[in-house]
N, C-alpha and C positions, 0 to 999 in steps of 0.2 A: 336505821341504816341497813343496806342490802349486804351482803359479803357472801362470798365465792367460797363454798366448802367455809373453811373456817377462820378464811382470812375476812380483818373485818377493814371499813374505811375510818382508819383512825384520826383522822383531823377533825373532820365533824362531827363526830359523834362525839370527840372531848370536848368540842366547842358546844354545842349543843348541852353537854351535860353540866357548862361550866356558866354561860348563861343564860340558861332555863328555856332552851331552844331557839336563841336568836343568835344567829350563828356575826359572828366579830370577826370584819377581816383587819389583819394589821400587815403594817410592812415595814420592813428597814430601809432607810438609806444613808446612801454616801455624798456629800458634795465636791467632793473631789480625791483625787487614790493620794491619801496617806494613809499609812501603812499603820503609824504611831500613836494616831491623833482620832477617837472619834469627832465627824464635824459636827458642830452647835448651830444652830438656826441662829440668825441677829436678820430681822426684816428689816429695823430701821437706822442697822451703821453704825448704833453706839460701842459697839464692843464686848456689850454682856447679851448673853446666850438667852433667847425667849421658847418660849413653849408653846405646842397648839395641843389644844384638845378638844378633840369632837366630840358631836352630841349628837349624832347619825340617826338619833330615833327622834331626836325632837318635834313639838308641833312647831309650826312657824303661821303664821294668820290662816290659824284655824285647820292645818294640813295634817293630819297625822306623819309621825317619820319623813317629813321635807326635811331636819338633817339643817346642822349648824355648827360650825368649827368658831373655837372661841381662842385669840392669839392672846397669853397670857406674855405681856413684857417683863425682862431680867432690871431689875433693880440693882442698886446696892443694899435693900433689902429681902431680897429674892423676889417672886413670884406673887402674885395676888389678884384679886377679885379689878384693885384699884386704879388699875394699869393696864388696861385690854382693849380687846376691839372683837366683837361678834357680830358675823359675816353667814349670813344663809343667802340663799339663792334669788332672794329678792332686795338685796343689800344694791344701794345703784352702781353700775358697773361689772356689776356679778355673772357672767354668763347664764341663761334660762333662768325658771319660774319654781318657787319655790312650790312644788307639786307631792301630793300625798305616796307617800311609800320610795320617794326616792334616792332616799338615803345621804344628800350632801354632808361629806366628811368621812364615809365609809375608808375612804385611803386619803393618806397623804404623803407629802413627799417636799422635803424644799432643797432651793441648789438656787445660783442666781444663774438664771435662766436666759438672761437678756443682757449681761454682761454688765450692768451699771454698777455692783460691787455693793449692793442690798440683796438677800437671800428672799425668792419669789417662795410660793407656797403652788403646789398643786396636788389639788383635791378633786378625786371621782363621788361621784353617784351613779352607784354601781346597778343600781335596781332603778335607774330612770328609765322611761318609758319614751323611745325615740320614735316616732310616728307612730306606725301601728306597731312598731318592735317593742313589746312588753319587756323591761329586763334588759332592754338594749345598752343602757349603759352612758356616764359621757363624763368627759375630762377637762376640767380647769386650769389656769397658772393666773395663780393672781398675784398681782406686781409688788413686790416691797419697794418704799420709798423714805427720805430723813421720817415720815412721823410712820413707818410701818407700812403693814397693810391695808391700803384702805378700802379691797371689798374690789378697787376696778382689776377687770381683768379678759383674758380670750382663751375661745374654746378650741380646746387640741382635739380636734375632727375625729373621728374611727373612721381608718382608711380600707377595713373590710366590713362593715354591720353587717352583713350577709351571711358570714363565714361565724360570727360568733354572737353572743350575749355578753352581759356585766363586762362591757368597757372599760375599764379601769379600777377593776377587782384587788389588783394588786399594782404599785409603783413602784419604782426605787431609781433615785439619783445620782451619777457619778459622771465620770469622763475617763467612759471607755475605752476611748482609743486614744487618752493623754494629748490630745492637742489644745488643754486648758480651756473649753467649754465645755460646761455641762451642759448633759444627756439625761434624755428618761427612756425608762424602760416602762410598757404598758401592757398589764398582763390581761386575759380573758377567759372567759370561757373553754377556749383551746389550748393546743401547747404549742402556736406560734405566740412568741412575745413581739411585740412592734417595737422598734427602738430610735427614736428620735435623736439626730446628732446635731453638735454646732449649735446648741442653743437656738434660742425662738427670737424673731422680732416682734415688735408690735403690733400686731396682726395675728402671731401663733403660729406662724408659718417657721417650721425649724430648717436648720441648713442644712438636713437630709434626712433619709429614712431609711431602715433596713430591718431586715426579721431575721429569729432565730427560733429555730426550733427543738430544745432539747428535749432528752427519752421519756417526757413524761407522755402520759394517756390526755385524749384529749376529754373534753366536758362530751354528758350529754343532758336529758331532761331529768334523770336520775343521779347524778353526777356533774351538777354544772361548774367544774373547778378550773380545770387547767393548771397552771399554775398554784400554790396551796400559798405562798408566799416571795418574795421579792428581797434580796440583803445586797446589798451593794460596799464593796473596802477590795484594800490592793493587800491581797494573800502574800504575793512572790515579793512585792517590793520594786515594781517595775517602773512605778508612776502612772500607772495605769490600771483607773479600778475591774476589779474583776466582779461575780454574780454570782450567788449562790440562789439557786433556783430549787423551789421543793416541790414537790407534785408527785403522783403514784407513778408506781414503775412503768413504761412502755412496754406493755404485755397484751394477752389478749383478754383480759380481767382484769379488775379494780385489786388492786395488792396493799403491801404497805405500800407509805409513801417513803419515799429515798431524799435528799439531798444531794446538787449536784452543782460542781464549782466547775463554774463558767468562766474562763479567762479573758479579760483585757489584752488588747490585739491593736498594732501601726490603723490594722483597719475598723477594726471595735469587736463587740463581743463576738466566740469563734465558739459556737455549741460543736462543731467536729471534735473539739478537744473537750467536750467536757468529761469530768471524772464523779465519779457516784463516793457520796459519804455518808457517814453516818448519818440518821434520819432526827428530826428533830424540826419543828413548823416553824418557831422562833428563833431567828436567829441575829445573831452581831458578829460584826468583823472590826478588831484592835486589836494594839500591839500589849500582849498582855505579859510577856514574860522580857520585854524590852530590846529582843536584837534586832527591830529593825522590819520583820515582819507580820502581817497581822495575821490573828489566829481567829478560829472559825467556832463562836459557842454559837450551840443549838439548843433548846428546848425542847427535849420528846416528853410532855407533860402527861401522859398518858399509863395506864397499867403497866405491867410486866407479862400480864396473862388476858386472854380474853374472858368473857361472861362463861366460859363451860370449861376455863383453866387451861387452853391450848398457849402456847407459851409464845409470847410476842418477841420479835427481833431487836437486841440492841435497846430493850426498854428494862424499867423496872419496877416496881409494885411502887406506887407516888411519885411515882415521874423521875426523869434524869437529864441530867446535863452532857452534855456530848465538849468537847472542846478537843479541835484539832488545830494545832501549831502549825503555822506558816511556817513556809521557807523558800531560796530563790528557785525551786523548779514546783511550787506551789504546796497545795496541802500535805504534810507531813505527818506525826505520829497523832494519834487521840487517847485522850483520857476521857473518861467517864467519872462524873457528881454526882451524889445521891445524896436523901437525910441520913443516910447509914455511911458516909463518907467523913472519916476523922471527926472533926468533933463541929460536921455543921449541924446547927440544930434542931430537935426532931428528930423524929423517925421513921422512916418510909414506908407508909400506911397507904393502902389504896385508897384512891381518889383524891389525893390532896394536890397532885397536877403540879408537884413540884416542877418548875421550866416551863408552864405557862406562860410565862412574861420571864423578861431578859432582859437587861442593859448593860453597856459599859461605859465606863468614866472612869478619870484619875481622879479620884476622892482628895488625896494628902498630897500630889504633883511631885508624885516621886518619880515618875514617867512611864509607871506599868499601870494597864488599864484595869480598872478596878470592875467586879462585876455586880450588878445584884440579881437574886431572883426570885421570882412570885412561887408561891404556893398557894393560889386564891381561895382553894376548896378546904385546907387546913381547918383541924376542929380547934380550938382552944377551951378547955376550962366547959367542955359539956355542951358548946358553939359550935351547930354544927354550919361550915362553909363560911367563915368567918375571916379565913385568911390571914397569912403572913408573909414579909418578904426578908431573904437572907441575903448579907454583903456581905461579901468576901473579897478580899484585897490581892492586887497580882505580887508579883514577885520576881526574880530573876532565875525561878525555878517555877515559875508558873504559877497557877493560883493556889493561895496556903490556905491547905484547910485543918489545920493546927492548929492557928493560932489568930487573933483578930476579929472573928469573926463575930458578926453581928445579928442578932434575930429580932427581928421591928413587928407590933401590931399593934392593935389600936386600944391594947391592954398594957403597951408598954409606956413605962412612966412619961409622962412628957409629951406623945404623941394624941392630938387630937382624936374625941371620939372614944368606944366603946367599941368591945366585941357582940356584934350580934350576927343572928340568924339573916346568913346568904348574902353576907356583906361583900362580900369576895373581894375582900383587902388584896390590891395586886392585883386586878386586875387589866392594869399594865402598869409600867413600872420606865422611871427618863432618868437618866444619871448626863445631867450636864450645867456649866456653867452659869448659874443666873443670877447671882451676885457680883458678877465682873471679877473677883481675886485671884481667877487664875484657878479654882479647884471647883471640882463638879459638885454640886447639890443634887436631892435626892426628892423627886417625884413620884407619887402614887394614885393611882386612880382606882376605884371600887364601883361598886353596884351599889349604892349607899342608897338606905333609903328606897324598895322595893326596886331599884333599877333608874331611879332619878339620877343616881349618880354623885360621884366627889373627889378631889384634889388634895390629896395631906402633901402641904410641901417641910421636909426637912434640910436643914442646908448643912454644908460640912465646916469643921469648926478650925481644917487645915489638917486634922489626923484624921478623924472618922468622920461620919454621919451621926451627928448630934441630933437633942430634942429641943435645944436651946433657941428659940426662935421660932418655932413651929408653928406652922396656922393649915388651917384647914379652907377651901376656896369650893364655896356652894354652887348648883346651877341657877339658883333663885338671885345670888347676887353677881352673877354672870351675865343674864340677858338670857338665859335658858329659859324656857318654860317647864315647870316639873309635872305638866299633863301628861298622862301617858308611860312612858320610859325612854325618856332623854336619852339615858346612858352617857350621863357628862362621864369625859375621861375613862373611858371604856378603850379610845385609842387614842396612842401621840404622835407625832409625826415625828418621823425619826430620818 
């Protein structure tokens, strides 16, 4: 990576050093602004919470990386191989041609889009190659219906390809301007995000369009980012989601990157107001200490120092957790997570990318939103990059890290699998409903298996995150192909 005097470009270079130089984009989203509540995807109406996990590297007849998103269905026995539907670009009804390198499932994002009251999915291929545009980029909504996704769907145009690359690099879903349809926001190469309002008909055509351009830098061929990430939740509590946008500072140089909460607006999202936060590439928005508004955890998964020990901003030696508290005239006070924080566990060693991955969910339905987080690069027991991920429960005092808490790997009793070598346990991480009860179960995806990839689902038992029931979900009994490096479950839609 290039860096200016001695600031270096921290997001890819952690990404890079976390999947063996294949750089993972992910993004959050909102389906609509509660404040309370993260939303759960249900494509097909029954009421329990489904999962998507892509497989962005996969082959698909014969394609390297053509990329393949796999909708695992919520049971009343959670999650599984058993209950799915796998969707790549040659699935009929799928917009374009399941083509080499370009990446279907790179992003995702669901919201019901089209207003029938089944949650749609939209998914980029971020590295498609649009005419002679290498890298051009292009964006799906494919329709949820009573049996789910079934693969048909239309393509949401780039209304500049000229002006940018990787069209749909980053997503995220909400209803910006609270008029009760969902919106996407479509991020690029640059730092104008396009934002789709009024939901799409069937055709793809949305009932408006407008841009925002917050202080980030834009891409170039050295830097082709724009945006670093995409989170979508209602901070102030207005009914109206707001945006947290990451991307490096607007300067005349690559710096760190910043976090920057974008408020929900009568007209939709207003970058003149945005406000700069703590940095951190992962992020979630829920009401975690229960008054009402939702707070802002981020994951700055990266050192505390650079490679020659110049001392980095707002970070820590194994990564940290950022969380700032909502309130009605928006982001309010921050705490900072670390392994060296009360008694989460572990120890805050370089490299282990604690805040990598981030979820929230109400585990036990006490009504404060519970958190987890990845530490993918984690040694365990002489493993090195083997990963673990920690839960921690909210509170009406914020999240307790006293008491509760929980440390999961694939060394622990009960949990599918074995610690090995660059399994990078955590390497994302879904805290939500898929057994119907009303409390979130607990999602994890790894590098399993040189990069083939895998799913450990554990469910909650109504207090915590138990081992009771656990099963592990392969790409081989998925409709993956494990040629190459799938990267099942590498990203969720969130």
């Amino acid at each position: 990576m290039h860096k200016h005097h001695l600031r270096l470009a921290l997001a890819t270079a952690t990404a890079a050093a976390l999947t063996g130089g294949l750089l993972t984009l992910t993004a959050s989203t909102a389906t609509a602004a509660d404040s309370a509540h993260v939303p759960v995807a249900d494509f097909n109406g029954d009421g329990i919470g489904d999962v998507v996990a892509s497989a962005h590297g996969a082959y698909v007849s014969g394609r390297e990386a053509a990329g393949q998103v796999v909708v695992l269905y919520g049971t009343a026995t959670g999650v599984s191989s058993a209950k799915r539907k796998t969707i790549s670009q040659n699935t009929t009804g799928t917009p374009g041609t399941a083509e080499t390198g370009d990446g279907f499932g790179g992003e995702t994002a669901y919201a019901d889009f089209n207003g029938d009251g089944y949650d749609d999915l939209a998914v980029s291929s971020p590295w498609e190659k649009v005419g002679t545009d290498t890298n051009g980029g292009g964006v799906a909504i494919l329709w949820g219906s009573a049996s789910g996704l079934t693969g048909t769907g239309v393509t949401v145009a780039d209304p500049a390809p000229s002006s940018h690359d990787y069209w749909g690099k980053d997503l995220a879903a909400g209803d910006f301007d609270g008029d009760g349809k969902a919106d996407l926001a479509v991020g690029n190469s640059s730092s104008t995000i396009h934002v789709f309002k009024g939901g799409f008909n069937a055709s793809g055509t949305a009932g408006g369009r407008y841009t925002i351009k917050p202080p980030i830098v834009n891409g170039s061929n050295d830097f082709p980012y724009g945006p670093l990430s995409l989170t979508a939740g209602d901070v102030n509590g207005d009914n109206r989601t707001d945006l947290i946008v990451d991307g490096y500072e607007n300067q005349t140089d690559y710096g760190w990157n910043t976090n920057y909460y974008v408020p929900g607006t009568a007209s939709g999202l207003s970058a003149s107001s945005a406000q700069a936060l703590k940095p951190g590439i992962i992020t979630a928005v829920g009401d975690i200490n229960g008054d009402g508004y939702g707070d802002i955890v981020s994951g700055a998964g990266w050192d505390g120092t650079t490679t020659d020990g110049t001392p980095i901003p707002d970070a820590a030696n194994g990564g940290k957790v950022n969380i700032t508290y909502g309130s009605a005239s928006g982001p309010a006070a921050t705490t900072g997570i670390t392994q060296n924080t009360g008694n989460v566990p572990g120890s805050s060693e370089k490299g282990d990318g604690f805040g990598w991955e981030l979820d929230l969910g109400d585990i036990n339905a006490d009504g404060y939103q519970d958190l987890v987080v990845a530490s993918p690069n984690e040694d365990i027991g002489g493993v090195s990059n083997t990963g673990q991920v920690t839960v921690l429960y909210g509170s009406a005092n914020g999240i307790d890290t006293a008491s509760g808490i929980q440390g999961l790997a694939q060394s622990t009793s009960g949990v599918p699998g074995n610690d090995e070598t660059n399994d990078l346990f955590g390497a994302d991480v879904k805290l939500d409903d898929v057994t119907g009860d009303g409390k979130a179960d607990l999602v994890i995806g790894s590098y399993e298996n040189a990069g083939n990839g895998g799913l450990t689902y554990l469910p909650s038992n109504g207090t915590k995150i138990t081992t009771s029931g656990s099963r592990s979900v392969a790409p081989s009994d998925s409709g993956v192909s494990t040629t190459g490096s799938p990267q099942f479950g590498a990203v969720f839609a969130d």
